[in-house]
mmCIF file of the N, C-alpha and C atoms, coordinates in Angstrom:
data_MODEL
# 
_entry.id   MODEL 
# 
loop_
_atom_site.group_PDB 
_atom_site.id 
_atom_site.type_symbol 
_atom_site.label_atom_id 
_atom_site.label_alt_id 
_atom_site.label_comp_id 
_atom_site.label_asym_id 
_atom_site.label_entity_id 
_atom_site.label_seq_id 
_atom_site.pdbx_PDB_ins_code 
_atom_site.Cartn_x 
_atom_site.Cartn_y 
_atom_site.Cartn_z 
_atom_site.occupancy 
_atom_site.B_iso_or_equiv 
_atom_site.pdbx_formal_charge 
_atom_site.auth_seq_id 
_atom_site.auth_comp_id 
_atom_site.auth_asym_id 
_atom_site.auth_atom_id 
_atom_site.pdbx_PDB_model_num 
ATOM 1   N N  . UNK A 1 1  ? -27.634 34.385 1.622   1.00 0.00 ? 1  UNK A N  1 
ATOM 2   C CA . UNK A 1 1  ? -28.355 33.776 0.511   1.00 0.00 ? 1  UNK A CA 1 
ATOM 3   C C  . UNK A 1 1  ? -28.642 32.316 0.861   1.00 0.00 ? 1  UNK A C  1 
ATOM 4   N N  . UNK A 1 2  ? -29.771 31.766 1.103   1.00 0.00 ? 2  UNK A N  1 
ATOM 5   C CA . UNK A 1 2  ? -29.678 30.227 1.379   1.00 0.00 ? 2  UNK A CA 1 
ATOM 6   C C  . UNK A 1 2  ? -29.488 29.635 -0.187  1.00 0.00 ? 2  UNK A C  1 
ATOM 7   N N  . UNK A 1 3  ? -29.072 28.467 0.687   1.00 0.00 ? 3  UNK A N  1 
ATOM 8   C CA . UNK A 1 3  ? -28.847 26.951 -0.351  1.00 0.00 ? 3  UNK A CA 1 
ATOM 9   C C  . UNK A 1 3  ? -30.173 26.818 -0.915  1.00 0.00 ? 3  UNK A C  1 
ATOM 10  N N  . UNK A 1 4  ? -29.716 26.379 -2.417  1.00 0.00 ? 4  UNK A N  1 
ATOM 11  C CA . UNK A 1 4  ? -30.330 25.522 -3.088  1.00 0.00 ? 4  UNK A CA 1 
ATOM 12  C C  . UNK A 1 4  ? -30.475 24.260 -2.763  1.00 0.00 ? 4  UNK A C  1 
ATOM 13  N N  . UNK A 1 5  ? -31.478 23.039 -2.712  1.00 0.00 ? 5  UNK A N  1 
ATOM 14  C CA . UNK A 1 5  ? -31.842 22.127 -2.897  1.00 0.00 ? 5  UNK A CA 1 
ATOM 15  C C  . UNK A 1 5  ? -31.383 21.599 -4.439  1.00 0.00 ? 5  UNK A C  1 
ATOM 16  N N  . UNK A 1 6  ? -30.249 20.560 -4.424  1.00 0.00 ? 6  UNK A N  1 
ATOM 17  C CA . UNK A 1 6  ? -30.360 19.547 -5.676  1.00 0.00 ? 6  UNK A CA 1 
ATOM 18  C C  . UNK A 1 6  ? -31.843 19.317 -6.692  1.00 0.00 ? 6  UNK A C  1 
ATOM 19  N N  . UNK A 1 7  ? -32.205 19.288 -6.148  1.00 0.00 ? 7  UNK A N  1 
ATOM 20  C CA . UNK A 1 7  ? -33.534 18.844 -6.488  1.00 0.00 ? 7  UNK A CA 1 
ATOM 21  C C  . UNK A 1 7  ? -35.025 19.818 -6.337  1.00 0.00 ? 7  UNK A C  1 
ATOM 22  N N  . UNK A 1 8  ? -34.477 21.385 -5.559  1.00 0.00 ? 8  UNK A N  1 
ATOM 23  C CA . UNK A 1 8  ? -35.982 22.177 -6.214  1.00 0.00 ? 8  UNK A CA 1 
ATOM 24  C C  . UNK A 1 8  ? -36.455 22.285 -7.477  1.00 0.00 ? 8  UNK A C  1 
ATOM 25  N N  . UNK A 1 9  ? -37.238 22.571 -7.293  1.00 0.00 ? 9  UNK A N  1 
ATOM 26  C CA . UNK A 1 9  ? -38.209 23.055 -8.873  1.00 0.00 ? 9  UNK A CA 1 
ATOM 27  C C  . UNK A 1 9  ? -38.807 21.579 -9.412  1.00 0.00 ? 9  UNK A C  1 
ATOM 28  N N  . UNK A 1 10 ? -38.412 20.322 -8.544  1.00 0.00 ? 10 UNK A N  1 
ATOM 29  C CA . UNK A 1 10 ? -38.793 19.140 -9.553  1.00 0.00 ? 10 UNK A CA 1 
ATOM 30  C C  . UNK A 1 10 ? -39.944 18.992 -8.789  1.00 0.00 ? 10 UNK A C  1 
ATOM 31  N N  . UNK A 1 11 ? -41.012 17.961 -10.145 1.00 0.00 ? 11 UNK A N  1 
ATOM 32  C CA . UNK A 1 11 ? -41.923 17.342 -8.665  1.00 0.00 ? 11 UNK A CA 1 
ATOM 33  C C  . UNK A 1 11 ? -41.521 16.361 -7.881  1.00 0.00 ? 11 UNK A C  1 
ATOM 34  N N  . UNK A 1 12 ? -42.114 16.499 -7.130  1.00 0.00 ? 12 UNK A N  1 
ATOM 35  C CA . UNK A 1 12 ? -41.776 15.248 -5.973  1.00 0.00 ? 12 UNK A CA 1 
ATOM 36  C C  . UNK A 1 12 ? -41.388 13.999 -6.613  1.00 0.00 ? 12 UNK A C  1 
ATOM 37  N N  . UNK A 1 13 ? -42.550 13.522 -7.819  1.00 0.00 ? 13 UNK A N  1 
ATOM 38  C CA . UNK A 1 13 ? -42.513 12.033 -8.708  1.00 0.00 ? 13 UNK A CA 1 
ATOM 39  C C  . UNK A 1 13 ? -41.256 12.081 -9.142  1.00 0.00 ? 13 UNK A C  1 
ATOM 40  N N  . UNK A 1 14 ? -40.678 13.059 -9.927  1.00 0.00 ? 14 UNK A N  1 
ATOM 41  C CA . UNK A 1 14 ? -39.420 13.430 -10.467 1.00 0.00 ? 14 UNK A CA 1 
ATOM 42  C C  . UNK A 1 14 ? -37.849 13.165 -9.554  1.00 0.00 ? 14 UNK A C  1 
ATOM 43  N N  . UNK A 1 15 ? -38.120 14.006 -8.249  1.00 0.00 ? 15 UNK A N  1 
ATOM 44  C CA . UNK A 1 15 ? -37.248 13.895 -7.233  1.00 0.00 ? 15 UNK A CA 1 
ATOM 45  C C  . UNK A 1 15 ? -37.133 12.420 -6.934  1.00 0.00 ? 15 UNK A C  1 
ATOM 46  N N  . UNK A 1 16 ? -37.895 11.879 -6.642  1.00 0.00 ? 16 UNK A N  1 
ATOM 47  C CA . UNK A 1 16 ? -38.027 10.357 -6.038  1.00 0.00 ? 16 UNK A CA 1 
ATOM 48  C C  . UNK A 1 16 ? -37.136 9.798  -7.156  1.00 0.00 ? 16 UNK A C  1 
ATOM 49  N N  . UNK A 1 17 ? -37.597 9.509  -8.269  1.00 0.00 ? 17 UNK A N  1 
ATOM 50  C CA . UNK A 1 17 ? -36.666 8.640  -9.908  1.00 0.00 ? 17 UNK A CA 1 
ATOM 51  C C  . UNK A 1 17 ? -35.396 9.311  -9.732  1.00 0.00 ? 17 UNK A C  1 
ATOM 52  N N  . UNK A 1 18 ? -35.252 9.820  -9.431  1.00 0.00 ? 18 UNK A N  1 
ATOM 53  C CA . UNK A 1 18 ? -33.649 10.585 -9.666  1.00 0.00 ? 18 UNK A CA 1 
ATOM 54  C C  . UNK A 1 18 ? -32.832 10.089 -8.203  1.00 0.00 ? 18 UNK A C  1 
ATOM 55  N N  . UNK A 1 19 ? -33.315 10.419 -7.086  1.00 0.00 ? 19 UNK A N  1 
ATOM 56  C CA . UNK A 1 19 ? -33.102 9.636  -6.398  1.00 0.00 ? 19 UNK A CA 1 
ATOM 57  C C  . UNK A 1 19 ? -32.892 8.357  -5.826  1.00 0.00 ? 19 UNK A C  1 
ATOM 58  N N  . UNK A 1 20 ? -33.697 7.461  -6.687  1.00 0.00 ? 20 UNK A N  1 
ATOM 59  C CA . UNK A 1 20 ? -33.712 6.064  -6.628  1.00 0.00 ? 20 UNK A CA 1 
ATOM 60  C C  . UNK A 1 20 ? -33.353 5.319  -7.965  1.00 0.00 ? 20 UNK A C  1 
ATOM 61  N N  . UNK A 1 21 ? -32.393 6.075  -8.363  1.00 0.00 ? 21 UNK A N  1 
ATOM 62  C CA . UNK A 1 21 ? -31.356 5.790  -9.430  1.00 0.00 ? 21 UNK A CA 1 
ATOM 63  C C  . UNK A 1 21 ? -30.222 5.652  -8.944  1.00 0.00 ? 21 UNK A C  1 
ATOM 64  N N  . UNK A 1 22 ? -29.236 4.618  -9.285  1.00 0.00 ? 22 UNK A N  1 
ATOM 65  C CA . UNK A 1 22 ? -27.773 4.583  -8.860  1.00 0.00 ? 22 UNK A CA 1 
ATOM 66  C C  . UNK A 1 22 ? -26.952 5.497  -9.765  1.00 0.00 ? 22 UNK A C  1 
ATOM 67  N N  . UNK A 1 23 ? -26.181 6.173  -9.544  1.00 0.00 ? 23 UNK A N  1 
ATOM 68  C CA . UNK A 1 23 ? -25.487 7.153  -10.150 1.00 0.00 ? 23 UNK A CA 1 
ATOM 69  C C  . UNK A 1 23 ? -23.697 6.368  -10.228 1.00 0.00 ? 23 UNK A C  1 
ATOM 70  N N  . UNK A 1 24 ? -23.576 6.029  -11.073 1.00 0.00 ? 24 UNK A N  1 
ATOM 71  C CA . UNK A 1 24 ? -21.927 5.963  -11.272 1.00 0.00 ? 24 UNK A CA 1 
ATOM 72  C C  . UNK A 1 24 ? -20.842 7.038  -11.888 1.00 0.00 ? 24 UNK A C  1 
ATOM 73  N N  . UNK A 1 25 ? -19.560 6.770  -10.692 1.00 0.00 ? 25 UNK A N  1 
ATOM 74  C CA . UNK A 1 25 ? -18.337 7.836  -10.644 1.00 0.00 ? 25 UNK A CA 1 
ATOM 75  C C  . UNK A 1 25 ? -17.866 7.108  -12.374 1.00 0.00 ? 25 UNK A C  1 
ATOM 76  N N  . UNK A 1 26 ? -16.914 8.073  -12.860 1.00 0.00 ? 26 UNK A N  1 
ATOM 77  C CA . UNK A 1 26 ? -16.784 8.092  -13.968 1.00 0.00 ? 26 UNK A CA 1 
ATOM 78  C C  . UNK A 1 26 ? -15.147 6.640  -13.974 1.00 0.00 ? 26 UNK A C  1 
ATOM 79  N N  . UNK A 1 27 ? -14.957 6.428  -12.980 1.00 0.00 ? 27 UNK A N  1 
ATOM 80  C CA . UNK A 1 27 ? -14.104 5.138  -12.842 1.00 0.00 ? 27 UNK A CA 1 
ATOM 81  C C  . UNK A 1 27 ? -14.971 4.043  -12.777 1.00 0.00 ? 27 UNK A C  1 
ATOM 82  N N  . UNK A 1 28 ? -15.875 4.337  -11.839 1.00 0.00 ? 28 UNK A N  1 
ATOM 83  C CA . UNK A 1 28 ? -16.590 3.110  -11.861 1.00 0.00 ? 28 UNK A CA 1 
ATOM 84  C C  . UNK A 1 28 ? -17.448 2.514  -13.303 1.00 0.00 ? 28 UNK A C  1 
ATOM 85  N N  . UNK A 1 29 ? -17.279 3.651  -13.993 1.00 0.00 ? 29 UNK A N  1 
ATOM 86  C CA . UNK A 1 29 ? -18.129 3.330  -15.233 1.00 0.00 ? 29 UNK A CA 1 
ATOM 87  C C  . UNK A 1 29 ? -16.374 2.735  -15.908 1.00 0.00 ? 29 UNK A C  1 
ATOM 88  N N  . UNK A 1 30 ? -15.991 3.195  -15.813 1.00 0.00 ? 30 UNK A N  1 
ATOM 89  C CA . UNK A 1 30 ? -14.558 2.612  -17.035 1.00 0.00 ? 30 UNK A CA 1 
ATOM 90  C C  . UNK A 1 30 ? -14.102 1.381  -16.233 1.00 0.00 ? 30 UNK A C  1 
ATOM 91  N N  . UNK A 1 31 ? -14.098 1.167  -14.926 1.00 0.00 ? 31 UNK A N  1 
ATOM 92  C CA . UNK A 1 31 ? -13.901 -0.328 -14.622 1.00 0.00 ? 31 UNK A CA 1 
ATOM 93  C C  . UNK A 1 31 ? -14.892 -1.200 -15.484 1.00 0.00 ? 31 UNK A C  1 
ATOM 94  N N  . UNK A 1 32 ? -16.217 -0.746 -15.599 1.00 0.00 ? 32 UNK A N  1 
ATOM 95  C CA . UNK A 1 32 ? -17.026 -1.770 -15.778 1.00 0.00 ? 32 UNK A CA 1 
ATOM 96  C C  . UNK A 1 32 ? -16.774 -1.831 -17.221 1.00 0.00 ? 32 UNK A C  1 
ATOM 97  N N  . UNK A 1 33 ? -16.503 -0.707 -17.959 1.00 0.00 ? 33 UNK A N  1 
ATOM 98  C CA . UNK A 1 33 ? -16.591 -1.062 -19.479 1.00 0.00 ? 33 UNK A CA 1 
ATOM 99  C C  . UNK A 1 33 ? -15.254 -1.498 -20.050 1.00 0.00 ? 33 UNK A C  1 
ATOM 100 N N  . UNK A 1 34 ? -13.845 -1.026 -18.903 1.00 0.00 ? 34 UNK A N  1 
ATOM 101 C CA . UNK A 1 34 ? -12.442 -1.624 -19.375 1.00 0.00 ? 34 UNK A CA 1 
ATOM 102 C C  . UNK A 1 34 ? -11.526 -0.767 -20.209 1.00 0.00 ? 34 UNK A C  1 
ATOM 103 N N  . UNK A 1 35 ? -11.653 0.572  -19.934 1.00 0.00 ? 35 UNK A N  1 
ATOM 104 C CA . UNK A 1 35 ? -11.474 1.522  -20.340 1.00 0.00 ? 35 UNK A CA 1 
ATOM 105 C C  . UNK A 1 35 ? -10.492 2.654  -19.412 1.00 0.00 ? 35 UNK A C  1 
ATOM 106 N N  . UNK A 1 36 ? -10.187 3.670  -20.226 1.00 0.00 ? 36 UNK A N  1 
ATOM 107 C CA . UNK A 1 36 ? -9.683  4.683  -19.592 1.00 0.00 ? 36 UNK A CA 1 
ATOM 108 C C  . UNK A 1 36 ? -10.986 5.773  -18.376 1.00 0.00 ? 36 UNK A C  1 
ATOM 109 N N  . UNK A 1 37 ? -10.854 6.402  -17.637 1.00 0.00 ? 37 UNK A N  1 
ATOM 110 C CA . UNK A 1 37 ? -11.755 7.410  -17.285 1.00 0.00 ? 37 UNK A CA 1 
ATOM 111 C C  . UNK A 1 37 ? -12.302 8.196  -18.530 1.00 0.00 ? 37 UNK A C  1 
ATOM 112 N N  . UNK A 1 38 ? -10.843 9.138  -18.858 1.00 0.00 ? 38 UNK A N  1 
ATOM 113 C CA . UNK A 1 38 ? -11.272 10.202 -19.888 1.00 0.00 ? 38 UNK A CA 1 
ATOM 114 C C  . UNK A 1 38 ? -12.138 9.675  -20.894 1.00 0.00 ? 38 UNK A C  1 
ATOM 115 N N  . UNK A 1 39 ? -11.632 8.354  -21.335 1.00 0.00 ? 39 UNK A N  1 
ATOM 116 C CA . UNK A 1 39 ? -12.679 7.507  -22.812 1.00 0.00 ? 39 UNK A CA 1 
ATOM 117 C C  . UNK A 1 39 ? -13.929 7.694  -21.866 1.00 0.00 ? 39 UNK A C  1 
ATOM 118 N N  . UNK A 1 40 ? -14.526 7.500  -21.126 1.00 0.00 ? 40 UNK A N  1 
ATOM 119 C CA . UNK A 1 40 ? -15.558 6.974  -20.366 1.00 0.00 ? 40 UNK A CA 1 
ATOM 120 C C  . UNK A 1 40 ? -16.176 8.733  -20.630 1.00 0.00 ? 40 UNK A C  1 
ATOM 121 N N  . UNK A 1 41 ? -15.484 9.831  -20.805 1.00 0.00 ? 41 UNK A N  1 
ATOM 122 C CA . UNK A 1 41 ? -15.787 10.886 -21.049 1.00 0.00 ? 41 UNK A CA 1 
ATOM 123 C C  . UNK A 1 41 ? -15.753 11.965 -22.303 1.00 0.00 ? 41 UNK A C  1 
ATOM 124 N N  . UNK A 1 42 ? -15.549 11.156 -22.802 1.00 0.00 ? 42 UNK A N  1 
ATOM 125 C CA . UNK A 1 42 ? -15.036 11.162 -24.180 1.00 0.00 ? 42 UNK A CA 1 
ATOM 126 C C  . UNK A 1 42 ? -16.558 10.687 -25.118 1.00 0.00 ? 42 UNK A C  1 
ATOM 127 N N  . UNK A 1 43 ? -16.662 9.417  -24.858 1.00 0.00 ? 43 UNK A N  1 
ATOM 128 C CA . UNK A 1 43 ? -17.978 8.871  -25.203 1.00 0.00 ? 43 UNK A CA 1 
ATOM 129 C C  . UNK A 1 43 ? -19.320 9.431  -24.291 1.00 0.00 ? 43 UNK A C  1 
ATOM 130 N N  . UNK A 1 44 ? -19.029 10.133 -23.370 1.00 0.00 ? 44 UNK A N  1 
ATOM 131 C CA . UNK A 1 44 ? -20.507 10.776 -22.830 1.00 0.00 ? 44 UNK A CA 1 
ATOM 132 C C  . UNK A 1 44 ? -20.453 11.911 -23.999 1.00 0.00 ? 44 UNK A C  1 
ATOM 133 N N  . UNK A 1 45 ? -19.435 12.747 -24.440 1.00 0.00 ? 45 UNK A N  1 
ATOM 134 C CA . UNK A 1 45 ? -19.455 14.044 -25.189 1.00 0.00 ? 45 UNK A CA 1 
ATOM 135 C C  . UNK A 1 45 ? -19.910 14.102 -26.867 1.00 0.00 ? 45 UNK A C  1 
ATOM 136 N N  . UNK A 1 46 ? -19.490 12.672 -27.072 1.00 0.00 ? 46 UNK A N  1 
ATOM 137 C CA . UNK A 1 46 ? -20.061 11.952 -28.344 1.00 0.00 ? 46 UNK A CA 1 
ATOM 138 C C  . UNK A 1 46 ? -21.514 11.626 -28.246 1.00 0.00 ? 46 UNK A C  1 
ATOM 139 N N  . UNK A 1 47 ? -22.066 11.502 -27.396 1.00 0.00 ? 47 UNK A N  1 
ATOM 140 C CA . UNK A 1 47 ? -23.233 11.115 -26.829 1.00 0.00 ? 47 UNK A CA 1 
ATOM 141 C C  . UNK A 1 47 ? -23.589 9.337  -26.596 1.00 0.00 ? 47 UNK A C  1 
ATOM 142 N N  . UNK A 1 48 ? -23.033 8.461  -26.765 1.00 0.00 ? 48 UNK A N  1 
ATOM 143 C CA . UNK A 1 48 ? -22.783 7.235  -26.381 1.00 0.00 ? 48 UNK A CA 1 
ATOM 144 C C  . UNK A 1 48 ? -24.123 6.717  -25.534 1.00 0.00 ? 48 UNK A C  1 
ATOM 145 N N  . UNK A 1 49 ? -24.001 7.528  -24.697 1.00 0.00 ? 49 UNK A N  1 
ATOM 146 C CA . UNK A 1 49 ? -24.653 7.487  -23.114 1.00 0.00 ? 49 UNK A CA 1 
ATOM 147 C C  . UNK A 1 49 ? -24.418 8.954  -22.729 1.00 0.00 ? 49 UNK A C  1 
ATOM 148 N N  . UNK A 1 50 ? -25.692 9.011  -21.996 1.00 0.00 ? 50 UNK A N  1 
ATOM 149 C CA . UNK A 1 50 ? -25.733 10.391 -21.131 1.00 0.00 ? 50 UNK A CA 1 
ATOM 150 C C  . UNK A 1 50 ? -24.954 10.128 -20.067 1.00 0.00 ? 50 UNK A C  1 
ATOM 151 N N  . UNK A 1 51 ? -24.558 11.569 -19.297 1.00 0.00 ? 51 UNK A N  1 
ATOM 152 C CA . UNK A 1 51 ? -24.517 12.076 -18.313 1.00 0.00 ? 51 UNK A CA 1 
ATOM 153 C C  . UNK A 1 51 ? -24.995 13.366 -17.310 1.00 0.00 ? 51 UNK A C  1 
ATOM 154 N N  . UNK A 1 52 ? -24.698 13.575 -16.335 1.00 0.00 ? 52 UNK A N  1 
ATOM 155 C CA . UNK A 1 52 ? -25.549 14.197 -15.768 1.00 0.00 ? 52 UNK A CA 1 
ATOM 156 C C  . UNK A 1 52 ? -24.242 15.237 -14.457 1.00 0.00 ? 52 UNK A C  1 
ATOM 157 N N  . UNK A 1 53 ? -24.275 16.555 -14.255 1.00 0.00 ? 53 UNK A N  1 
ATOM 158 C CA . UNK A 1 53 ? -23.498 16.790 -13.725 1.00 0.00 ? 53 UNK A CA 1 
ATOM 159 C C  . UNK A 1 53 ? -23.925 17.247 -12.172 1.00 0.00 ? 53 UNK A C  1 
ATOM 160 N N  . UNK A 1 54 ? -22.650 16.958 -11.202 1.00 0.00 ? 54 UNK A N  1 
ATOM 161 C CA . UNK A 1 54 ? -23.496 17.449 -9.941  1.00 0.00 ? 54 UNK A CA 1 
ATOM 162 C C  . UNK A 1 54 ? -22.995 18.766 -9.309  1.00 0.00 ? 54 UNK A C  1 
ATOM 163 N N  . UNK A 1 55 ? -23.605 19.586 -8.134  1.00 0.00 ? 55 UNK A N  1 
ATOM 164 C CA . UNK A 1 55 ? -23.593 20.647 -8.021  1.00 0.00 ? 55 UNK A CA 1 
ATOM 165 C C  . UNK A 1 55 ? -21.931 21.066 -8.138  1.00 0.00 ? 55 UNK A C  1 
ATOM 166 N N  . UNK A 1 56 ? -20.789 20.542 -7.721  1.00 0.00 ? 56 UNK A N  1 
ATOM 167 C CA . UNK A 1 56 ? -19.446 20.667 -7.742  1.00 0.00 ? 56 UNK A CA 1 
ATOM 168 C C  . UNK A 1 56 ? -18.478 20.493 -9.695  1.00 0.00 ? 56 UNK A C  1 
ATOM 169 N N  . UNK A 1 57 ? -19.583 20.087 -10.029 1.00 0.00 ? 57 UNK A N  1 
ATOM 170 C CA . UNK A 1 57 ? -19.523 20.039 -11.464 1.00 0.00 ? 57 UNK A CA 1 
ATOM 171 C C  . UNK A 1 57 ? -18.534 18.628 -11.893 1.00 0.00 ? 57 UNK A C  1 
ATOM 172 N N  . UNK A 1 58 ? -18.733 17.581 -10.911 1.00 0.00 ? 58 UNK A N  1 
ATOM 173 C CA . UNK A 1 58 ? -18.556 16.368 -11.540 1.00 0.00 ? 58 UNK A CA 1 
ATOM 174 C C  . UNK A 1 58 ? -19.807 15.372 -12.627 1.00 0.00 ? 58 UNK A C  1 
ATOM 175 N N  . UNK A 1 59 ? -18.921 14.341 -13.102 1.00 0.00 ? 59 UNK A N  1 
ATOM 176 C CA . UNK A 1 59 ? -19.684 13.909 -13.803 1.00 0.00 ? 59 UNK A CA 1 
ATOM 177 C C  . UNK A 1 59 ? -20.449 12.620 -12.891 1.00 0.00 ? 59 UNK A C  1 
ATOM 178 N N  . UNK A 1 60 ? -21.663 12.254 -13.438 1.00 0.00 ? 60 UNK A N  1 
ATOM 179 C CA . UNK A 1 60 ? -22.369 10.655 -12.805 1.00 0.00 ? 60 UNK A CA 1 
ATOM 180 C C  . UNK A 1 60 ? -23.019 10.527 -14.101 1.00 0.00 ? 60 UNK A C  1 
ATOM 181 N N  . UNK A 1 61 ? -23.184 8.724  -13.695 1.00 0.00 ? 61 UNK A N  1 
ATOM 182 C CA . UNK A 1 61 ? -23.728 8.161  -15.483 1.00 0.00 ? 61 UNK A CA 1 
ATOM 183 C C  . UNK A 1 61 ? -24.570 7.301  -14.382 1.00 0.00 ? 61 UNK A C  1 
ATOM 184 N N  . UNK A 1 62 ? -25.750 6.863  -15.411 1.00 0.00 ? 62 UNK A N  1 
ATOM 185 C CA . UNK A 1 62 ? -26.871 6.488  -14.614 1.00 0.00 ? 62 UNK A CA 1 
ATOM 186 C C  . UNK A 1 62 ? -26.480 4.971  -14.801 1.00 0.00 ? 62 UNK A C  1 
ATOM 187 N N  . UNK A 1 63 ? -26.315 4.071  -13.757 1.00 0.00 ? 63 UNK A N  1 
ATOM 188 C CA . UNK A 1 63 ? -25.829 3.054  -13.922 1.00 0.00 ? 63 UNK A CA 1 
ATOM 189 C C  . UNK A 1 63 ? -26.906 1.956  -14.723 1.00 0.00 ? 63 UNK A C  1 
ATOM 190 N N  . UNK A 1 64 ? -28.572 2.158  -14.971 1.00 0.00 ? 64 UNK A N  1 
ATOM 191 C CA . UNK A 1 64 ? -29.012 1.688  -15.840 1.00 0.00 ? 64 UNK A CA 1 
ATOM 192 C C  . UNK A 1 64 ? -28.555 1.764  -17.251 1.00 0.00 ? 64 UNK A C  1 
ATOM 193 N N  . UNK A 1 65 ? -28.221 3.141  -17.497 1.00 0.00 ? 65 UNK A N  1 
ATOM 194 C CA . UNK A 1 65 ? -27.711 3.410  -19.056 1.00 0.00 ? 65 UNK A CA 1 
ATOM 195 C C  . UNK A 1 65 ? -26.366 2.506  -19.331 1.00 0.00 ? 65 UNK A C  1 
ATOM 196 N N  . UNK A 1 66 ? -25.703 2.685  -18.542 1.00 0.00 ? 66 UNK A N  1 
ATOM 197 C CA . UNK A 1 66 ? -24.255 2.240  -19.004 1.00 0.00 ? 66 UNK A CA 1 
ATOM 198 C C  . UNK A 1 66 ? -24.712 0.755  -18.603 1.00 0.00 ? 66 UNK A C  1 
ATOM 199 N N  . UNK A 1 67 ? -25.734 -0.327 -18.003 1.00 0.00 ? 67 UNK A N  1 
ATOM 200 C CA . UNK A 1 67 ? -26.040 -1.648 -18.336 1.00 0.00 ? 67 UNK A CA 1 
ATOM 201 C C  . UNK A 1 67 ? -26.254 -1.704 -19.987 1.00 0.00 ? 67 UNK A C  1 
ATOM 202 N N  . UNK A 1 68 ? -27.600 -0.294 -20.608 1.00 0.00 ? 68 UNK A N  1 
ATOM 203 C CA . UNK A 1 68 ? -27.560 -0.702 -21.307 1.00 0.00 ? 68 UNK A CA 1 
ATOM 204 C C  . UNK A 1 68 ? -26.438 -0.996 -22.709 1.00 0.00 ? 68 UNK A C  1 
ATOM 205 N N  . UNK A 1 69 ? -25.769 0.334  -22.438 1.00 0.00 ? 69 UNK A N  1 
ATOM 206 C CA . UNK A 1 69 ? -24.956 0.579  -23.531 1.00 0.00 ? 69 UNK A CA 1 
ATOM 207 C C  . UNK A 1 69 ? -23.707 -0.848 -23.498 1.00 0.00 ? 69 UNK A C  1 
ATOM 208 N N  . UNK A 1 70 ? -23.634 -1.579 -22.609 1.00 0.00 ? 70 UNK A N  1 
ATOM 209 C CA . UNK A 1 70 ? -22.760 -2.883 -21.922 1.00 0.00 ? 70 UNK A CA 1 
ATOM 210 C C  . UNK A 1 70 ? -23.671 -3.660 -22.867 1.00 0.00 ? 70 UNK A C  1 
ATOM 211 N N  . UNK A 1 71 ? -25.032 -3.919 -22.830 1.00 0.00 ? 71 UNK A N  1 
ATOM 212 C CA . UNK A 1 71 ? -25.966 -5.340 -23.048 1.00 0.00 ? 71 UNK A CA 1 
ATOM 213 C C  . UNK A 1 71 ? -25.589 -5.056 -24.762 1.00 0.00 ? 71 UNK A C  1 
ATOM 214 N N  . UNK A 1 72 ? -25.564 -3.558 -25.489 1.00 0.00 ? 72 UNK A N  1 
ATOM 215 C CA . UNK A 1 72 ? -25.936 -3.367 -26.938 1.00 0.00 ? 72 UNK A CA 1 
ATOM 216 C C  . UNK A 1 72 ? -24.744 -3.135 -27.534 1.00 0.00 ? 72 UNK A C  1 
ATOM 217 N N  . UNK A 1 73 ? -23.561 -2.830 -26.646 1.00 0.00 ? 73 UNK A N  1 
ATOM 218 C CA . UNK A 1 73 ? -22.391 -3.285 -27.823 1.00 0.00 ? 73 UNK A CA 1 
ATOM 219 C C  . UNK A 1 73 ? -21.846 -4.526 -27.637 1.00 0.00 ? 73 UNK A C  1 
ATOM 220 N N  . UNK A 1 74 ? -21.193 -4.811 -29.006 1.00 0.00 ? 74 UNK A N  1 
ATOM 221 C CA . UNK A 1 74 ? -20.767 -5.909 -29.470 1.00 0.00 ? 74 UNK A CA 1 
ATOM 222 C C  . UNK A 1 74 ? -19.299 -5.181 -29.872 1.00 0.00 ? 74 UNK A C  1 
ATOM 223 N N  . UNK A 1 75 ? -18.682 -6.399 -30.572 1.00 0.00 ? 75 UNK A N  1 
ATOM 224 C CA . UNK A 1 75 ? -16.992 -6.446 -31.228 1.00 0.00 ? 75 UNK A CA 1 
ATOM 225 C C  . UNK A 1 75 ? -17.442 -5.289 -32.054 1.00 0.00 ? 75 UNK A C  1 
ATOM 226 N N  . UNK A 1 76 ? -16.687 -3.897 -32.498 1.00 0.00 ? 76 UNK A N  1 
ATOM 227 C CA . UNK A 1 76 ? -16.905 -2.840 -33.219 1.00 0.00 ? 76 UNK A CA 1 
ATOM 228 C C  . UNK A 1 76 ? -17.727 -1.854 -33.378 1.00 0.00 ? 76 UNK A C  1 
ATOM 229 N N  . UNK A 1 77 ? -18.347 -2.278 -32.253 1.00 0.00 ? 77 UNK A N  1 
ATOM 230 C CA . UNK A 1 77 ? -19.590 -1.260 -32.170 1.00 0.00 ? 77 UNK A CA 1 
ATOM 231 C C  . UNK A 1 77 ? -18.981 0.350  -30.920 1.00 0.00 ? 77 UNK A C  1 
ATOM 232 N N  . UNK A 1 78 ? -17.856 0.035  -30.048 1.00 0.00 ? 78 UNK A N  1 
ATOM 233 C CA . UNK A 1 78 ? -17.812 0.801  -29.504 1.00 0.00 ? 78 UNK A CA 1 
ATOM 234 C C  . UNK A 1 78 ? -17.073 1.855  -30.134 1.00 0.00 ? 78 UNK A C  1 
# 
């Protein structure tokens, strides 16, 4: 049976943005926000911020999103 491609079925325009996105490990997102991992997964399931899973069925957060969700909370908002 051959391999799938990550990325068949997209268009090319599609493949490229996804690709030229930084993808953050689910530590690297809780270093940056100061947090536990699991919280960091906890709030993707709440919907907070998306995530996105990869073929081994880990998690990645698009490191634009989690700037933004960083720039738009404040004291009580998380």
């Amino acid at each position: 049976m051959p391999r799938r491609c990550a990325g068949e079925g997209m268009t090319a325009m599609a493949r490229s943005d996804v690709q030229s996105e930084r993808l953050l490990t689910p530590a690297e997102v809780a270093a940056l926000l100061r947090v536990d991992p699991k919280t960091v997964t906890r709030w993707a399931e709440q919907g907070k911020f998306g995530s996105i899973r990869t073929l081994g069925g880990h998690r990645r957060y698009s490191e634009a999103e989690i700037h933004a969700f960083l720039a738009g909370s404040g004291p009580g908002t998380r």
